[in-house]
C-alpha positions as CSV (number, residue, x, y, z in Angstrom):
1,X,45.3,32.8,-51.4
2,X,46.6,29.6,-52.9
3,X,43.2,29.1,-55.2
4,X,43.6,32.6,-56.5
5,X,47.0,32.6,-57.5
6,X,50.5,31.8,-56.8
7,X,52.4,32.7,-53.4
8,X,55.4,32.8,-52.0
9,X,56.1,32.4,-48.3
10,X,59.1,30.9,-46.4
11,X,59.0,28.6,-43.2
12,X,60.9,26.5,-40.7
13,X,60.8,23.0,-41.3
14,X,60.5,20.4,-38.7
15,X,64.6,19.7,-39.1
16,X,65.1,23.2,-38.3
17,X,66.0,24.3,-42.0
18,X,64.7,27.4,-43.5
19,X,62.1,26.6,-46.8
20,X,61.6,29.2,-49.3
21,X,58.4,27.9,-51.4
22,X,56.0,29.9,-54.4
23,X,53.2,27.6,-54.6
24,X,49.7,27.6,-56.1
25,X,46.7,25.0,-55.4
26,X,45.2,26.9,-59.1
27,X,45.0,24.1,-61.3
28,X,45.1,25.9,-64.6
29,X,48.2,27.6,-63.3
30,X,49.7,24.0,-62.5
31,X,51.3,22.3,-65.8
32,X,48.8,19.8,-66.7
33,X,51.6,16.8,-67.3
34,X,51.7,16.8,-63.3
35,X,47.8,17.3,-62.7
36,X,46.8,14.4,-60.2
37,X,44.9,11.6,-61.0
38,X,42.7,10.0,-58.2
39,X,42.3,10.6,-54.9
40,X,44.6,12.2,-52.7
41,X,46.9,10.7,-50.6
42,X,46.8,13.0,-47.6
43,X,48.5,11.3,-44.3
44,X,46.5,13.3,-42.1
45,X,43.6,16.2,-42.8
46,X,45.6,19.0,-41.5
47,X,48.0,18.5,-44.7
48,X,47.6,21.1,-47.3
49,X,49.2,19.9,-50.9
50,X,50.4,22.5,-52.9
51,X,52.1,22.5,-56.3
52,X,55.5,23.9,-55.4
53,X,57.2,25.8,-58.6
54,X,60.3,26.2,-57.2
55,X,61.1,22.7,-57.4
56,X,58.0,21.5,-60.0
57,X,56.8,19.3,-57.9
58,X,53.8,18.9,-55.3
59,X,54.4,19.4,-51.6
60,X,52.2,19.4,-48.8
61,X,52.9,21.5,-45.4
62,X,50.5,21.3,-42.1
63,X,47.8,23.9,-41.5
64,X,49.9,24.4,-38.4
65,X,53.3,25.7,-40.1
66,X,54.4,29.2,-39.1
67,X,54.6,31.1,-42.3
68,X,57.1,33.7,-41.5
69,X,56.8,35.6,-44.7
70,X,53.7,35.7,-46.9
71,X,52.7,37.3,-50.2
72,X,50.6,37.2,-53.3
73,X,52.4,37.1,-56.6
């Protein structure tokens, strides 16, 4: 879903604290003035970096984070 498009979902971080996040990994959809240059710098391969619009910035959550809402915007 994150290649097609932008999507929202909401989680539980590891603190406890509830995230709300609309995110994209859709490059044209990303503004190109915060496209990455070079390799990523993933701390582990289950990270997933997304480009978070909420807050214009990339973040990365674990392929293991319980998504407790999910949708296609």
């Amino acid at each position: 879903m994150l290649k097609r498009g932008w999507v929202s979902f909401s989680f539980v971080k590891k603190d406890g604290s509830y995230r709300y996040m609309e995110a994209t990994t859709k490059m044209d959809l990303i503004p190109e003035e915060v496209h990455p240059i070079g390799a990523s710098k993933k701390k582990n391969s289950n990270q997933i970096c997304v480009y978070d619009r909420t807050v214009g910035e990339w973040r990365s959550i674990t392929e293991s984070t319980d998504i407790l809402e999910l949708k296609e915007l």
